[in-house]
SEDRENPA-385143 format. One record per residue: residue number from 1; z, y, x of N, C-alpha, C in turn. Coordinates in steps of 0.02 Angstrom, whole numbers, always signed. Each point is the difference from the previous one (the first is absolute). Layout:
{NUM {Z Y X} {Z Y X} {Z Y X}};
...
//
This chain:
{1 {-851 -1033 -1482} {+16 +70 -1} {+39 +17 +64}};
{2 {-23 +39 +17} {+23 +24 +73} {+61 +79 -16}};
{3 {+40 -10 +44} {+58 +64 -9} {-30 +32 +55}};
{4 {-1 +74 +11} {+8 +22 +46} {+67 +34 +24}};
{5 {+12 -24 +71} {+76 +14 +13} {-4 +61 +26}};
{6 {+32 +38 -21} {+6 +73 +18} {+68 +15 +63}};
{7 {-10 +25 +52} {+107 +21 +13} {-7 +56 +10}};
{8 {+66 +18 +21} {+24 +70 -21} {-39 +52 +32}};
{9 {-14 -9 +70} {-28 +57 +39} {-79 -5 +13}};
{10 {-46 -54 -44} {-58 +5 +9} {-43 +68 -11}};
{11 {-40 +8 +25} {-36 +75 +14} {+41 +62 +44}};
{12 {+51 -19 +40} {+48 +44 +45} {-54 -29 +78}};
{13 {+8 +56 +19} {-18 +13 +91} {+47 +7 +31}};
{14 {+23 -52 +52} {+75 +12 +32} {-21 +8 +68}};
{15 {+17 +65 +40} {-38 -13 +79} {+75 -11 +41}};
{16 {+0 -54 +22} {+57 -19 +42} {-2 +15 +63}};
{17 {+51 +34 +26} {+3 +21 +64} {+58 -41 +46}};
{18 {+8 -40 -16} {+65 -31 +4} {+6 -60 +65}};
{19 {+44 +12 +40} {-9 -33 +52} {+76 -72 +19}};
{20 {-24 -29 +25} {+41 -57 +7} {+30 -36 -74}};
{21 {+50 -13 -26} {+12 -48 -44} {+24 +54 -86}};
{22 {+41 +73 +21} {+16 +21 -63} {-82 +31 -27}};
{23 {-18 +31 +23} {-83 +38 -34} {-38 -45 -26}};
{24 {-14 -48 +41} {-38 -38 -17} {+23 -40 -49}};
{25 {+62 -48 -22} {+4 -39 -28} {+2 +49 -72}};
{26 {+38 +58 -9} {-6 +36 -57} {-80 +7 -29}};
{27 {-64 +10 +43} {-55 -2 -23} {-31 -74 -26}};
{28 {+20 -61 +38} {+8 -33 -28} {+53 -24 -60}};
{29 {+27 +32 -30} {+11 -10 -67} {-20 +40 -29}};
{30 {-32 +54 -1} {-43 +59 -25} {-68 -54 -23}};
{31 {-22 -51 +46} {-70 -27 -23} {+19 -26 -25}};
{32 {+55 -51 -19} {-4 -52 -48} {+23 +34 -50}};
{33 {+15 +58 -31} {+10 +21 -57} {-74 +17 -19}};
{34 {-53 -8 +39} {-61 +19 -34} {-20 +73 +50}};
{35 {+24 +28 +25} {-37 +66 +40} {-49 -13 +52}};
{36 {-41 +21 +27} {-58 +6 +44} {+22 +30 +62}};
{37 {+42 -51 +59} {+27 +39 +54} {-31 +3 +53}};
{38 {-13 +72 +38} {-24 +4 +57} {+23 -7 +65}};
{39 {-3 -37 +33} {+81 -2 +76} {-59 +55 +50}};
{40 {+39 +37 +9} {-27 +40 +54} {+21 -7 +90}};
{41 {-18 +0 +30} {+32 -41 +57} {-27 +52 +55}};
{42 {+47 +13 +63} {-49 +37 +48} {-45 -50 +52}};
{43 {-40 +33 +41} {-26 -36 +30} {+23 -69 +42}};
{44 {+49 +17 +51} {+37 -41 -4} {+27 -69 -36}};
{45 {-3 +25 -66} {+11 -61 -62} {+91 +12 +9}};
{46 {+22 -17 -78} {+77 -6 -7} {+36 -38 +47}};
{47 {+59 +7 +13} {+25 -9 +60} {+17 -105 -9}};
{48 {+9 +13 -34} {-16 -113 -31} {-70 -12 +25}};
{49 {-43 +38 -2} {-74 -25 +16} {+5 -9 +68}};
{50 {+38 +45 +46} {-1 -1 +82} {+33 -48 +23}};
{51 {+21 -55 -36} {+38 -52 +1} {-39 -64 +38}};
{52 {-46 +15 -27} {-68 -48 -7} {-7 -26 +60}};
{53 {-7 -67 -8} {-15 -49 +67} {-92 -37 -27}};
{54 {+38 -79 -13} {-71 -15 -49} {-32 +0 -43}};
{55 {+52 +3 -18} {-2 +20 -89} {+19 +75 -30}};
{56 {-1 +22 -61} {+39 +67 -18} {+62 -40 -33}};
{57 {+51 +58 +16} {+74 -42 -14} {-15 +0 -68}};
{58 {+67 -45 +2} {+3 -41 -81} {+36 +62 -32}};
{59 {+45 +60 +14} {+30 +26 -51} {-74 +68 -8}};
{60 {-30 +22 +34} {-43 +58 -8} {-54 -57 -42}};
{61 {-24 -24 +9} {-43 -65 -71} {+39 +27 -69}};
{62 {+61 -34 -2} {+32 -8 -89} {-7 +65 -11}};
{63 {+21 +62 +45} {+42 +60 -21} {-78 +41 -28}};
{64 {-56 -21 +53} {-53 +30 -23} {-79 -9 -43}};
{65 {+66 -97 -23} {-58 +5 -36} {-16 +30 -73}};
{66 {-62 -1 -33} {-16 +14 -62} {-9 +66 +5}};
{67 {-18 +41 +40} {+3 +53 +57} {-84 +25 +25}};
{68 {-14 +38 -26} {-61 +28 +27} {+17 +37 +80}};
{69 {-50 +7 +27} {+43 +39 +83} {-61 +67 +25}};
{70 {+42 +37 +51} {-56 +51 +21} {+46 +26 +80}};
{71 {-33 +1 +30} {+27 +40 +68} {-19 +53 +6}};
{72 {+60 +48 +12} {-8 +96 -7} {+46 +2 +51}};
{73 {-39 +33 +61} {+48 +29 +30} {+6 +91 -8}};
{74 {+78 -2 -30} {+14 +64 -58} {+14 +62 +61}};
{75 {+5 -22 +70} {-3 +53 +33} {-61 +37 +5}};
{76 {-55 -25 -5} {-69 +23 -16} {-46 +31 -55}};
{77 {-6 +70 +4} {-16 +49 -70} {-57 -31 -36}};
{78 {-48 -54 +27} {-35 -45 -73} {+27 -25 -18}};
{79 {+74 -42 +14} {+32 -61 -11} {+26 +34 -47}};
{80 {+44 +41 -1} {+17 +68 -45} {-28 -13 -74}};
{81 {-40 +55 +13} {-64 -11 -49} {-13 -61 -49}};
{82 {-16 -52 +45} {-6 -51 -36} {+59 -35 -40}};
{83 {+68 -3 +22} {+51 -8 -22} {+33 +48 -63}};
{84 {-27 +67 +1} {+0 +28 -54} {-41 +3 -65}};
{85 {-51 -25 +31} {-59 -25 -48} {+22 -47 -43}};
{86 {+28 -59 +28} {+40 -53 -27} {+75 +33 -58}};
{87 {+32 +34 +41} {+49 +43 -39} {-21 +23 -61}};
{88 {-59 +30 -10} {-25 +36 -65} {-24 -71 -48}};
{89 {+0 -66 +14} {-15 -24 -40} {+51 -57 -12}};
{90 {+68 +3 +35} {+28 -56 +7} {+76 +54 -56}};
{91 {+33 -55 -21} {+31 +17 -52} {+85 +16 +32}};
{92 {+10 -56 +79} {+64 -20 +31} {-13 +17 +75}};
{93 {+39 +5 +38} {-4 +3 +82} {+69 -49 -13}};
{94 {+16 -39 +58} {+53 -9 +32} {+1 -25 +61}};
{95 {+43 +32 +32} {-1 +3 +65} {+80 -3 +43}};
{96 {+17 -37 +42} {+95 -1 +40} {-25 +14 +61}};
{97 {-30 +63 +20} {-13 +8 +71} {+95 +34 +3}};
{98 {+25 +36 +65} {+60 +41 +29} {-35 +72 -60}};
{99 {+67 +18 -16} {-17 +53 -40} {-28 +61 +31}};
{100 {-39 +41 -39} {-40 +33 +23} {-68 -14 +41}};
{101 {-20 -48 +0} {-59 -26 +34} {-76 +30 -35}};
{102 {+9 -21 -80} {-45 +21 -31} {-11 +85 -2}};
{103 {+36 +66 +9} {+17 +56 +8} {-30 +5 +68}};
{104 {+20 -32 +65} {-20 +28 +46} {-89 -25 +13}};
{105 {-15 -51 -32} {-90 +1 -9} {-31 +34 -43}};
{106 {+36 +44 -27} {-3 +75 -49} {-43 -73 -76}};
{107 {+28 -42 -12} {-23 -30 -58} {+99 -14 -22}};
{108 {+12 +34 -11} {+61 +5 -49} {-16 -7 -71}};
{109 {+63 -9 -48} {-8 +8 -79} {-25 +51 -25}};
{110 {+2 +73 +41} {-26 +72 -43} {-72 -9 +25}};
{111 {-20 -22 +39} {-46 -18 +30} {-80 -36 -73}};
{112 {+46 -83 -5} {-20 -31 -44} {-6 +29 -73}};
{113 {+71 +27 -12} {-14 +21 -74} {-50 +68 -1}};
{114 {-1 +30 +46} {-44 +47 -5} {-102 -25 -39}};
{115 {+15 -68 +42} {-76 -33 -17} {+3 -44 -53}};
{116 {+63 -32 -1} {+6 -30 -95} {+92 +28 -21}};
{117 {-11 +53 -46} {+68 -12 -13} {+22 -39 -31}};
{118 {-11 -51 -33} {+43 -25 -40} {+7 -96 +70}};
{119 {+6 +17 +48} {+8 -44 +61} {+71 -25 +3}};
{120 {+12 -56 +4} {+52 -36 -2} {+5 -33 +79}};
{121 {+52 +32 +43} {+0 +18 +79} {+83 -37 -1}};
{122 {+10 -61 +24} {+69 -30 +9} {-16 -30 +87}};
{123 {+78 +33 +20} {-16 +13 +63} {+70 -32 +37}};
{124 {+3 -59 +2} {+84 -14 +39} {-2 -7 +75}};
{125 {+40 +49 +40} {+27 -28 +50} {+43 -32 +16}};
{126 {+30 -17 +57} {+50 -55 +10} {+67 +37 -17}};
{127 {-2 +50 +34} {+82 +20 +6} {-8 +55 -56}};
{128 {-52 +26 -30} {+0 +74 -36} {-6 +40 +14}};
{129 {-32 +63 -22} {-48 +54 +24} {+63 +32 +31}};
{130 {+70 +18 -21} {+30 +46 +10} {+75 -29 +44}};
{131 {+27 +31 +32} {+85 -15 +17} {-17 +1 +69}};
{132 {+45 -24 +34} {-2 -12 +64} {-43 -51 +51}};
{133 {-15 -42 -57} {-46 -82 +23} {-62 +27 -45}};
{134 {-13 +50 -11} {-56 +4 -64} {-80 -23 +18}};
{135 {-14 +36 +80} {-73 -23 +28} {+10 -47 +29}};
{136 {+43 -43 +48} {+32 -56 -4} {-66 -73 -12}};
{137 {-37 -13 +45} {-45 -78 -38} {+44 -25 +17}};
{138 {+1 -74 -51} {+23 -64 -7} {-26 -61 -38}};
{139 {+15 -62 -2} {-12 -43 -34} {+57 -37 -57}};
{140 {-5 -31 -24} {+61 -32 -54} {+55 -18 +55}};
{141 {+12 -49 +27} {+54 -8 +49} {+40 +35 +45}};
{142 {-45 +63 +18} {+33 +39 +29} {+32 +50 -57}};
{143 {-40 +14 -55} {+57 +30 -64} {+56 -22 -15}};
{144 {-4 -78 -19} {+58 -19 +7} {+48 +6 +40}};
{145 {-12 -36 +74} {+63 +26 +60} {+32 +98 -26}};
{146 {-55 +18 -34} {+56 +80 -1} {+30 -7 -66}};
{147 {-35 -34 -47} {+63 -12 -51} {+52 -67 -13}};
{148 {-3 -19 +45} {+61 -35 +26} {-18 -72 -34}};
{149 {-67 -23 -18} {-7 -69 -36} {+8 -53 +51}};
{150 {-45 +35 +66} {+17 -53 +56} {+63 -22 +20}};
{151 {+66 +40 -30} {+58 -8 +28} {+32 -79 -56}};
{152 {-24 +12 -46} {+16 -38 -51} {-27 -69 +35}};
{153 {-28 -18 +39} {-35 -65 +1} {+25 -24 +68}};
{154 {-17 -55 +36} {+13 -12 +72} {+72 -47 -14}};
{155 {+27 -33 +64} {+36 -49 -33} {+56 +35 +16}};
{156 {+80 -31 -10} {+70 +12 +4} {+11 +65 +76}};
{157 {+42 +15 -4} {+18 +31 +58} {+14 -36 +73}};
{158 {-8 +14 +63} {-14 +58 +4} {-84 -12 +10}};
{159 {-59 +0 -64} {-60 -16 +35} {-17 +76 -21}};
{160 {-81 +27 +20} {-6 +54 -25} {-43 -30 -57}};
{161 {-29 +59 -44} {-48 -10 -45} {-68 +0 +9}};
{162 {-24 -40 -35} {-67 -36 +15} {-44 +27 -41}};
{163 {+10 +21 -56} {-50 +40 -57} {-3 -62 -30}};
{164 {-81 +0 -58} {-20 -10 -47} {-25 -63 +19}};
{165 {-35 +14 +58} {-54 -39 +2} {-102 +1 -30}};
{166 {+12 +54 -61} {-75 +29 -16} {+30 +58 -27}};
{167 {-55 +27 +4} {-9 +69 -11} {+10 +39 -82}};
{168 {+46 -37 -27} {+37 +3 -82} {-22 +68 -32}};
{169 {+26 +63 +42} {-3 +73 -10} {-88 -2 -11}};
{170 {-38 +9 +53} {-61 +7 -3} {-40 -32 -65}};
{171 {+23 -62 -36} {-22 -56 -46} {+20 +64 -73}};
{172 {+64 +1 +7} {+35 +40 -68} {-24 +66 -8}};
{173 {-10 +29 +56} {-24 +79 +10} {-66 -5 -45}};
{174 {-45 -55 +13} {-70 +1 -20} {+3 -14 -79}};
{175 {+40 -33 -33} {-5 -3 -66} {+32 +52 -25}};
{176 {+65 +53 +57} {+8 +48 -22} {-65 +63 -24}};
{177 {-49 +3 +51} {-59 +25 -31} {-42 -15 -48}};
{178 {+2 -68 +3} {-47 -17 -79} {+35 +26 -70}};
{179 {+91 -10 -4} {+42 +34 -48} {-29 +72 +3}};
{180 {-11 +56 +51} {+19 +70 +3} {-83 +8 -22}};
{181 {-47 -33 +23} {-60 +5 -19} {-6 -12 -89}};
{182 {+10 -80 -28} {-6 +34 -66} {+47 +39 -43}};
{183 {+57 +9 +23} {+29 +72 -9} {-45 +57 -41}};
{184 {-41 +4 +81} {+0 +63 +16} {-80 +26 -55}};
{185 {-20 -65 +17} {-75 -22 -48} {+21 +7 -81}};
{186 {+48 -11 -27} {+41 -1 -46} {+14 +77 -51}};
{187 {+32 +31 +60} {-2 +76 -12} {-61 +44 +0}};
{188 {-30 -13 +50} {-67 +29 +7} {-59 -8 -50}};
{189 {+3 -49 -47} {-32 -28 -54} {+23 +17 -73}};
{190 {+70 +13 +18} {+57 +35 -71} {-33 +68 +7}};
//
């Protein structure tokens, strides 16, 4: 007798827009809960892919695998199109471009929900849409140096601080989206 194993997010469309280590690794935990993720990548390829010597690096491999893929370049009105096409049938977007990125390729959230409303659109930037640092790109390490984690580390005085060493913020941020995602999947289903 055979079980069939069911998990939580099987039959979900997740189109990941997600670049370097937080987007991506959040979509990778989106697939192993069972969802069907799309990595969308521009031509170019994610900025880990430009890494590439002989091989493709070892962290754009783990982060993307289990990962269906498609290249759209979204400055281009088919790419558009086609990316919205995807929108009307995909259940999630997520995406950590600098805030406002998705708005200024006129594919924003009013955008999406217009073509599915009931679209589940989780969108982190580094520093936050709003304040003084709000458009602001960054990566985990440099978040930290502004919230003072790098200060915490490094040896006795007088040395300076050295940081982390990996990219901690970027790692936590991404399971922060898988939390806000079934959240949000949660409510939307209530």
């Amino acid at each position: 007798m055979t079980t069939e194993i069911r998990r939580p997010l099987d039959g979900m469309l997740v189109l990941d827009m997600g670049q370097i280590y937080n987007g991506p690794y959040a979509g990778l935990q989106l697939s192993f809960m069972g969802a069907r993720v799309i990595k969308i990548e521009p031509p170019e390829g994610d900025v880990l892919r430009r890494r590439k010597r002989e091989t493709e690096p070892y962290p754009l491999v783990m982060l993307n695998s289990n990962k269906e893929s498609v290249v759209l370049d979204l400055k281009q009105p088919r790419a558009r199109e086609i990316f919205l096409a995807l929108v009307a049938q995909a259940d999630v977007v997520i995406e950590n471009f600098a805030a406002g990125v998705m708005d200024r390729l006129g594919l924003g959230y009013d955008v999406m929900k217009s073509i599915r409303p009931d679209i589940i659109y989780i969108q982190q930037a580094g520093m936050g849409a709003h304040g003084k640092y709000g458009r602001m790109r960054t990566v985990g390490p440099v978040a930290a140096a502004f919230a003072g984690q790098a200060d915490m580390s490094g040896l006795p005085e007088p040395a300076m601080p050295v940081g982390w060493g990996y990219s901690y913020l970027d790692w936590m941020g991404a399971y922060g989206y898988a939390l806000a995602l079934l959240g949000a999947l949660y409510h939307r289903d209530k």
